[in-house]
N, C-alpha and C positions, 0 to 999 in steps of 0.2 A: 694190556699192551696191544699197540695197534695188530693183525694180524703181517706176520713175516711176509717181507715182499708183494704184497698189496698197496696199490692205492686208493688213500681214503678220498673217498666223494662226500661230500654236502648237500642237502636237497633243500634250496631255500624257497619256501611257499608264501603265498599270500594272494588276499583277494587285490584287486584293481587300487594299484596305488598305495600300497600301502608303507611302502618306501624299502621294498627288495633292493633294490639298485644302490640305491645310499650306500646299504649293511654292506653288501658286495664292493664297493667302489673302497669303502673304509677298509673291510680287510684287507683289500688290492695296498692301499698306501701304507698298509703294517702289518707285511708282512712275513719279516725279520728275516729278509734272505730267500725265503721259502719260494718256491716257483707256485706260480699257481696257473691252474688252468680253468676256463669257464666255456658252458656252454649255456647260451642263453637262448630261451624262448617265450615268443612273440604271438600273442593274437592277433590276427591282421597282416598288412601284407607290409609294414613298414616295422624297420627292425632298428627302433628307437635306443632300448634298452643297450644294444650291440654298440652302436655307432656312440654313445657317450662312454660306455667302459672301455672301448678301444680306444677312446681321447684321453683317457688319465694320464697318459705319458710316464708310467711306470714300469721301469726297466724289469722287473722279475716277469710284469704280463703281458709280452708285445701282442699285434695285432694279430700273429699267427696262433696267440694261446688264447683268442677268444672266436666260438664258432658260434654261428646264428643257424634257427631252426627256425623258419616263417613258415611251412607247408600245412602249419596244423598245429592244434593243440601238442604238447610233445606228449601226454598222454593215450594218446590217440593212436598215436605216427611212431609207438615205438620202434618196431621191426623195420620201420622205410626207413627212419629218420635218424632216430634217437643212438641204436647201435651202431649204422657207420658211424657218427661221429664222436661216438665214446672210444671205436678202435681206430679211429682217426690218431685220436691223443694217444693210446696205448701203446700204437706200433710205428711212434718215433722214436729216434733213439735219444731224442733230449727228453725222457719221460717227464711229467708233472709230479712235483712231490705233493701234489695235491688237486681234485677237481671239486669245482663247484658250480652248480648247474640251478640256474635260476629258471623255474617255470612258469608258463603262463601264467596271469592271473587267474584264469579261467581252469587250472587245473587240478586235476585229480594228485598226489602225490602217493598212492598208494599203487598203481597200476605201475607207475614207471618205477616207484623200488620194488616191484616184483619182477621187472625185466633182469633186477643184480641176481636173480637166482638163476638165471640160463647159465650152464657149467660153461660158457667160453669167458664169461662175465666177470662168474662166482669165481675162475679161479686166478685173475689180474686185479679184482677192485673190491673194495667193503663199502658198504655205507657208513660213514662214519654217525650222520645223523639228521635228520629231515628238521628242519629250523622254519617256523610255519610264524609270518612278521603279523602283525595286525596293525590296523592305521587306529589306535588310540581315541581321536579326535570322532572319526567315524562311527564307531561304537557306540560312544556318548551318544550322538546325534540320534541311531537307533536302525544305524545302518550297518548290516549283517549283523545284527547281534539276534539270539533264538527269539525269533518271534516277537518283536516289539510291537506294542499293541499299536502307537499311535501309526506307523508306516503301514502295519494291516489296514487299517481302518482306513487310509490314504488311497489304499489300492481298492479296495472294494467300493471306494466311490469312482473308480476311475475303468473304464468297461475297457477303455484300449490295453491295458495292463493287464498280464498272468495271473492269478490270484494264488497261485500256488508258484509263488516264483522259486527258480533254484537258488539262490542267494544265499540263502542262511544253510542251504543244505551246503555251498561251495565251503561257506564258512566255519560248518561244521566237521566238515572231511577233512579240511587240511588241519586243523587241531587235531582231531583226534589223532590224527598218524606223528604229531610233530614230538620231538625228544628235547624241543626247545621250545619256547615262545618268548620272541618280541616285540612289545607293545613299543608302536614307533612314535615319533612325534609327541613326545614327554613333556614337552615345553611347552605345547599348546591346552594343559588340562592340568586342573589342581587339583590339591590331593584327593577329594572330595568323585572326582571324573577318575581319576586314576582309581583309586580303590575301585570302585564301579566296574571299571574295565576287568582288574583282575578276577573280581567275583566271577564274571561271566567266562571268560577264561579258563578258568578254573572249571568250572561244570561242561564243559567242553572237550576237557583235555584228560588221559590220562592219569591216573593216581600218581603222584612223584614226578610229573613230570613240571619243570620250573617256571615262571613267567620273568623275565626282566624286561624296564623300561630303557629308553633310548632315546637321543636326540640325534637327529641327521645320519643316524646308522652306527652313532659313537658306540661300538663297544670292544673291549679288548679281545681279541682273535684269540685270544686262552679261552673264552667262554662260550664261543661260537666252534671252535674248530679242535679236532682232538675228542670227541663224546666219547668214540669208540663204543658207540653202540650197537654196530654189525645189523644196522636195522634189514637185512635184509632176511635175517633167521627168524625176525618175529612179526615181520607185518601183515601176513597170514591171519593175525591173531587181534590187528589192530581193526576196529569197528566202523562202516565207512554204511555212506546211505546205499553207496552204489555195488553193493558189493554179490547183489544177485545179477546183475546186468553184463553184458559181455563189454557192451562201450557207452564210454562216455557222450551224451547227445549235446552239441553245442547249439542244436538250430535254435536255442532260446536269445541268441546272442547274435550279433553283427558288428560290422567293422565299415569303418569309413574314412579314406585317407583325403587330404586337402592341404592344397597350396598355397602357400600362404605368401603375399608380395613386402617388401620388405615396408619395416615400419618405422617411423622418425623415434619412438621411446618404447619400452616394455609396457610401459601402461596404457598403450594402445593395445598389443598384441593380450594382454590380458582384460583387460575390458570386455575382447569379443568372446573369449575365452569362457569368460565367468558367464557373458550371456548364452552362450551354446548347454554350458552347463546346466542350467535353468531350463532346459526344452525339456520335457516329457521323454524319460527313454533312455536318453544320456548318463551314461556311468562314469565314464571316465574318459579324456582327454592330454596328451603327452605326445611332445616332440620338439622340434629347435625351430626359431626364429631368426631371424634376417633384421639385425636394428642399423640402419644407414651409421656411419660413420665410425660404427666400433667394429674392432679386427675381430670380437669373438662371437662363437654361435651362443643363443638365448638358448637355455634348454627350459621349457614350459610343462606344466605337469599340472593336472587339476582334478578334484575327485570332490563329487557333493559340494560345495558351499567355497571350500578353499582353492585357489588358485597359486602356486610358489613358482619362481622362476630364479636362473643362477648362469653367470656365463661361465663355460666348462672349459673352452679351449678355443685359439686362433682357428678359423678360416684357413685352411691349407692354401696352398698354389694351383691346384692338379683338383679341386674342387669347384662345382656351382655355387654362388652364396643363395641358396633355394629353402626358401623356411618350407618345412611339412608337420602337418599333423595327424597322426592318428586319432578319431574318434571311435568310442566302443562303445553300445547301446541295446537297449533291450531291442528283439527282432520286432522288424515297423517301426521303430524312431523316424521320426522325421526329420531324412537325408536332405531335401531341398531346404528346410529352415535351415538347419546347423550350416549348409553351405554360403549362405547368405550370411549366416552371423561372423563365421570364420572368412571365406577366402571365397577359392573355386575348386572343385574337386582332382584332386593328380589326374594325369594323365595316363593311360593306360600302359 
């Protein structure tokens, strides 16, 4: 049984793109009454993820039960960032019968369930359970999976590149802490890719701890929500690369935001898209377009090889029609290429 008079949180992980937001947006459209609240965070200085779950137009989670953290890794930034706005949600008196708190791709998930242990925390909130998504597709290809020979071998011909990148250590952290694993984007890999995926998973993860696949975030809120697994009594225990280190170093990583003018069809806006992706450095790319004539914003999202775009919701009144995009990349990517391929860079 959940613990008496606490609220259960969710810690949903994943590396760049692996489709958190989906999982999240789905439970939002079923979730049978229940209030939810989310606190989402962002690498970079635009708060992408935020600005489309606030468009669901889902009466249990208005724009007041979703709060954005852009300052920082939310791993990083717990004490500045993370706890006002956990007692933000705590000390209204419309409380959440539930939070869920989407973190950077770039994050640690072990640091921030150990802030549920500060007694102001421990004695309003539980962990219900740390849910760690993986992009399926990715994996295959041989991206974050432990060491895959041919992306080594890739990098060691390439002098601009880490040779010891963090990557597969992000990828290994947030499995091992997770009480869940979901392999996302199901549809894109047969059985053959899938078994694969969960092999790897599997040696990553926890003894007992389960894999499920998923398409577009489909999965019943009975199996994501509810663990009750109080992970905050035992992540002490759970095994993380970083766990002699006081903080998380992100300087391996950069961010790059860019304006994008509006564009006559999505296959323009993806075209430049998929060529940015191709530069050396580039890991991921996510944000909304401007298509002349339609009432609604493009939401764009791209990681490795694939490119998906979906329109989320009308163009308000009280809004610019301003397409932006986030870029994420290894540190030294080349800002001027991606800027040419994409747009022009936001303005400060």
């Amino acid at each position: 049984m959940q613990t008496l008079g606490k609220i259960p949180v969710t810690v949903v992980t994943g590396f760049l793109g692996a489709g958190k937001t989906s999982l999240i947006r789905h439970l939002l459209e079923n979730a049978n009454g229940r209030r939810l609240a989310l606190i989402i965070n962002e690498f970079g200085d635009l708060g992408v993820d935020g600005e489309i779950l606030k468009g669901c137009g889902i009466e249990t989670c208005s724009e007041d039960d979703v709060l954005e953290l852009t300052n920082g890794c939310i791993c990083c930034t717990v004490a500045d960032d993370f706890i006002p706005a956990l007692e933000t949600l705590l000390d209204r008196q419309d409380r959440p019968d539930h939070i869920v708190i989407e973190t950077s791709g770039l994050a640690l998930p072990k640091p921030l369930v150990k802030a549920f242990q500060w007694p102001e925390v421990r004695s309003k909130t539980t962990v219900d359970g740390v849910i760690a998504v993986v992009d399926g597709p990715a994996v295959v290809a041989g991206l974050f999976a432990d060491n895959p020979a041919l992306v080594q071998e890739q990098r060691q011909e390439d002098d601009q590149l880490d040779h010891d990148s963090p990557l597969e250590e992000l990828f290994e952290d947030q499995l091992a802490a997770a009480d869940l694993v979901v392999i996302s984007k199901a549809d894109l890999m047969d059985d053959a890719a899938r078994a694969n995926v969960f092999d790897i998973v599997q040696k990553e993860s926890r003894p007992a701890v389960k894999a499920l696949t998923a398409t577009h975030g489909r999965l019943d809120p009975l199996l994501v929500l509810g663990l009750d697994a109080a992970v905050e009594d035992d992540i002490d225990r759970r095994w993380s690369h970083h766990d002699a280190e006081e903080e998380h170093d992100h300087d391996d990583f950069e961010s790059l935001v860019i304006q994008l003018e509006a564009a006559a069809e999505p296959a323009h806006i993806m075209e430049r898209v998929t060529a940015a992706l191709a530069l050396d450095g580039v890991l991921r790319i996510k944000g909304i377009a401007d298509i002349g004539g339609k009432p609604a914003r493009l939401v764009v999202q791209g990681v490795g090889p694939r490119v998906d775009s979906y329109y989320d919701r009308p163009w308000n009144g009280t809004e610019v029609r301003q397409g932006r995009l986030v870029v994420i990349g290894l540190t030294g990517f080349d800002k001027a290429a991606v800027t040419r391929a994409l747009g022009r860079p936001a303005a400060d």
